[in-house]
C-alpha positions in Angstrom: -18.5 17.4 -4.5 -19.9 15.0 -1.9 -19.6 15.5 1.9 -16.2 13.3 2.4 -14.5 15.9 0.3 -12.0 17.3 3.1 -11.6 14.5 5.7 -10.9 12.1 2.8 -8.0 13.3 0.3 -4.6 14.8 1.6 -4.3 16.7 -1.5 -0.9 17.0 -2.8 1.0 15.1 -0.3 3.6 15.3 -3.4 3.1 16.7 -6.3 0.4 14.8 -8.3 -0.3 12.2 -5.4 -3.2 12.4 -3.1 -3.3 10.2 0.0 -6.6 8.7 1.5 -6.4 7.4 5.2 -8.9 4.8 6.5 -9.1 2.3 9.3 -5.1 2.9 9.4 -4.7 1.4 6.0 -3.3 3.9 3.2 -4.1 4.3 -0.3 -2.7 6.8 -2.8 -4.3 8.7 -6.4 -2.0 9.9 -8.7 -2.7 12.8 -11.2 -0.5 13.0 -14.3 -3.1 16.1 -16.3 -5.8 14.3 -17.1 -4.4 10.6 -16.7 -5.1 9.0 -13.1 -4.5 5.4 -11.4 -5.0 3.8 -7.5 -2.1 2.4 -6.0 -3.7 0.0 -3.4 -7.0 -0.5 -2.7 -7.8 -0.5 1.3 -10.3 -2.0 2.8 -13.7 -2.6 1.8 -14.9 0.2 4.4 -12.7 3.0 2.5 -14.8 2.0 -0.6 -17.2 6.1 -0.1 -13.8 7.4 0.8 -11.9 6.5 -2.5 -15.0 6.8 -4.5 -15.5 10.4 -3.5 -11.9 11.4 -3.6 -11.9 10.9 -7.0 -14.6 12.6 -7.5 -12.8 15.3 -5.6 -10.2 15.2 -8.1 -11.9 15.2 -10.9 -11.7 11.4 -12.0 -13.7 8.4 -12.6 -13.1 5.2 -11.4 -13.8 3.9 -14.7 -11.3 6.2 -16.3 -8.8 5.5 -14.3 -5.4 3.7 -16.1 -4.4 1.4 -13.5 -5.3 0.0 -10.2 -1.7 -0.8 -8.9 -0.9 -3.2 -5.8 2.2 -3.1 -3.9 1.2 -6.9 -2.9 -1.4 -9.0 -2.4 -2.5 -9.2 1.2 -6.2 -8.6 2.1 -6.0 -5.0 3.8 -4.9 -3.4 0.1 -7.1 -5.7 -2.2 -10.2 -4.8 -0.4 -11.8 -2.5 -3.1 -9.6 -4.2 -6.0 -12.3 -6.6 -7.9 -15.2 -3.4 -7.9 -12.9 -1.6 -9.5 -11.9 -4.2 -11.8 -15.2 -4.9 -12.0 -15.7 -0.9 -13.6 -13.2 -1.5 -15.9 -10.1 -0.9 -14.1 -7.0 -2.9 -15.2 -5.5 -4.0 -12.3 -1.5 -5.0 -11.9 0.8 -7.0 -9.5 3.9 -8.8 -8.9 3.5 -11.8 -10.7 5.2 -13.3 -7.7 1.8 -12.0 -6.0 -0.8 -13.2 -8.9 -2.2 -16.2 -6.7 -1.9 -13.9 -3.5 -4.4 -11.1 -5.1 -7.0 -14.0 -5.8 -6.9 -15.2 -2.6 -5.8 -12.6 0.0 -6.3 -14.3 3.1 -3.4 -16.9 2.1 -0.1 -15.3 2.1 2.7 -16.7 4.3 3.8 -15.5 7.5 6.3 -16.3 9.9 4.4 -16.0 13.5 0.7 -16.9 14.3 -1.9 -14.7 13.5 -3.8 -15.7 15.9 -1.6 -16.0 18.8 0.3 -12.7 17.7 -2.4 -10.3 19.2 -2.3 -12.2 22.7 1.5 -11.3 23.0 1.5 -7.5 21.2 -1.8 -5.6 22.8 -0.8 -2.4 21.5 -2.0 -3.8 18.2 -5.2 -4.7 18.8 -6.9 -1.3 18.4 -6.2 -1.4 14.7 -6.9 -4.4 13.8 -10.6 -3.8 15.9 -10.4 -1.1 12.8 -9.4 -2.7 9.8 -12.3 -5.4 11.4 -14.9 -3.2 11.5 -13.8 -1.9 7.6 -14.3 -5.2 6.4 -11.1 -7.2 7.0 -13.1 -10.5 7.0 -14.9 -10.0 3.8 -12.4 -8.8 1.3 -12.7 -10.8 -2.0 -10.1 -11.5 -4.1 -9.2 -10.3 -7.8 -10.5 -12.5 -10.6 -8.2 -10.9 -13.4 -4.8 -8.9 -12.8 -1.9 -8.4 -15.2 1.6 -8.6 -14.2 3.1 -5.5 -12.8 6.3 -5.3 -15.2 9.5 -2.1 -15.0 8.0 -1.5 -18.7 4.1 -1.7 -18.0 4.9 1.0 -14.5 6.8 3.2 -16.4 3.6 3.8 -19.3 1.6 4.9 -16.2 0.8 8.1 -15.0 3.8 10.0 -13.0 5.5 7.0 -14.7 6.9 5.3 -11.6 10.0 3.1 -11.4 9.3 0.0 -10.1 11.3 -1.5 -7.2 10.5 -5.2 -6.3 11.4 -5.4 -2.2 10.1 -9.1 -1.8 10.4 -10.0 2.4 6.8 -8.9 3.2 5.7 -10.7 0.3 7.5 -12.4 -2.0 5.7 -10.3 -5.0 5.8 -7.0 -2.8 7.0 -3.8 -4.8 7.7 -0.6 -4.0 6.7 2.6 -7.0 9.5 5.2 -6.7 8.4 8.5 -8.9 12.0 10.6 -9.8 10.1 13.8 -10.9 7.8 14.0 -7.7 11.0 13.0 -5.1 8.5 10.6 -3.4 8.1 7.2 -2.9 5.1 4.6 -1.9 6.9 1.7 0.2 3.5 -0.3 0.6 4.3 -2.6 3.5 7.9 -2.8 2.8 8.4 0.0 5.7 5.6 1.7 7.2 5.2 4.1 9.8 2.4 2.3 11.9 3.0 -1.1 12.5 -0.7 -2.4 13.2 0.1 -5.5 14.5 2.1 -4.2 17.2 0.6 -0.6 17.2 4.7 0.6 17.3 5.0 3.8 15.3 7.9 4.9 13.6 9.8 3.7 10.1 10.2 -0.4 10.6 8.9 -3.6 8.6 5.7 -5.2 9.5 5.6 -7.7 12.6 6.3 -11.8 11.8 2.2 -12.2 11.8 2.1 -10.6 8.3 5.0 -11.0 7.2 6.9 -13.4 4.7 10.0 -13.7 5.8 11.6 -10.6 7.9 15.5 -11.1 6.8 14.7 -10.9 3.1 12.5 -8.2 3.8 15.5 -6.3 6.2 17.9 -6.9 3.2 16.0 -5.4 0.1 15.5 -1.9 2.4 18.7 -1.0 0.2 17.1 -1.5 -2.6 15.2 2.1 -2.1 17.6 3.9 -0.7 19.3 4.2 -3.7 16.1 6.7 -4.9 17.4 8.8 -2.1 13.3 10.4 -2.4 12.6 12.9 0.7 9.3 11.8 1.1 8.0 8.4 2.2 4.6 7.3 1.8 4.0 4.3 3.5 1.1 1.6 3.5 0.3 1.7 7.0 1.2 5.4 9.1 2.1 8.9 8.5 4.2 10.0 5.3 7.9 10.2 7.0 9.7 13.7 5.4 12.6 12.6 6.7 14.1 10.7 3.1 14.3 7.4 2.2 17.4 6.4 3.8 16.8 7.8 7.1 13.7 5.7 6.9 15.7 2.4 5.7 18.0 3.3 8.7 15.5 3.4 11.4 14.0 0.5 10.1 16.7 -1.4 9.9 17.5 -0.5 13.3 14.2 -1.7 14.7 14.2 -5.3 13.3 11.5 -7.3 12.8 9.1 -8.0 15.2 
């Protein structure tokens, strides 16, 4: 057990999935017995963080299943290729396979660089994802395509939900037996372009295209999970819909 061990792993946050927390960038382990996988893979700083949560949990990295993306943009592919690298097969939207091999190219509907100027209360997180290696993250050489059929084989066998708007290959991993689901960037609870809090989409500067992501929020509310785990932010208790409906409410920024 290495020294990260407690402020690393929120063990449990549902049953079998363990949440790691790092330069306000999220990524989740899930335990089914002795089977595990990653969904999402930070930043290159959370790289001692995820390494010695599994540890903590008694895995591998090189016996894990499955490194699962939600999409392909830099801040969750940032530990993706040394895993691959260890043997990890690693799987995405196919609507996201050129995205993963070069992260820093995905669409967006505002300036990146312009966006900061106009929304301050962003610019503390993105000094942290900076400082965790936003500017270095290399892309994935290999990844399979992220199928209903391929998620379902995987440990806590997740249903998969594709909610394109973010990106266009972004997908959601709803798991009925847990009553949980990981949004990715489809709604978070931390907006870190904007620093808002609260369930909503990402801001215009990341984001794809904000209507199409707005109109596939439906699309998981039909889980009806109570607990939200989102790619950015807390995990919201307060259910999947309410979530969607706050959200929705909030609009794109």
């Amino acid at each position: 057990m290495t020294r990260f061990t407690r402020p690393v792993v929120r063990k449990n946050i549902a049953p079998g999935i363990h949440m790691i927390q790092h330069a306000d960038v999220n990524a989740f382990i899930v335990q089914d017995g002795h089977r595990g996988m990653v969904i999402d893979a930070g930043l290159p700083g959370m790289w001692p963080l995820l390494s010695a949560g599994l540890e903590y949990l008694g895995l591998r990295a090189e016996r894990l299943e499955a490194l699962v993306l939600t999409h392909g943009h830099f801040d969750h592919v940032g530990n993706a290729e040394r895993l691959r690298a260890a043997g990890v097969p690693v799987y995405v939207h196919k609507n996201d396979a050129r995205l993963v091999r070069h992260p820093y190219t995905y669409r967006h509907e505002k300036s990146r660089a312009l966006f900061p100027l106009t929304h301050p209360g962003g610019l503390p997180s993105l000094a942290r994802m900076a400082v965790a290696g936003a500017l270095m993250v290399k892309g994935v050489s290999e990844a399979f395509d992220l199928t209903p059929e391929t998620a379902s084989a995987l440990p806590g066998s997740p249903e998969l939900i594709h909610t394109p708007g973010h990106t266009y290959g972004h997908c959601a991993l709803h798991f009925p037996g847990r009553d949980a689901i990981i949004t990715g960037d489809a709604i978070v609870t931390l907006d870190p372009y904007t620093g808002e809090r609260g369930p909503r989409i990402v801001a215009g500067a990341a984001t794809a295209d904000s209507p199409m992501a707005l109109r596939t929020l439906e699309r998981m509310e039909g889980t009806d999970a109570s607990l939200v785990l989102p790619g950015h932010g807390d995990p919201f208790p307060g259910g999947i819909r309410e979530a969607c409906r706050q959200a929705f409410a909030a609009g794109p920024s």
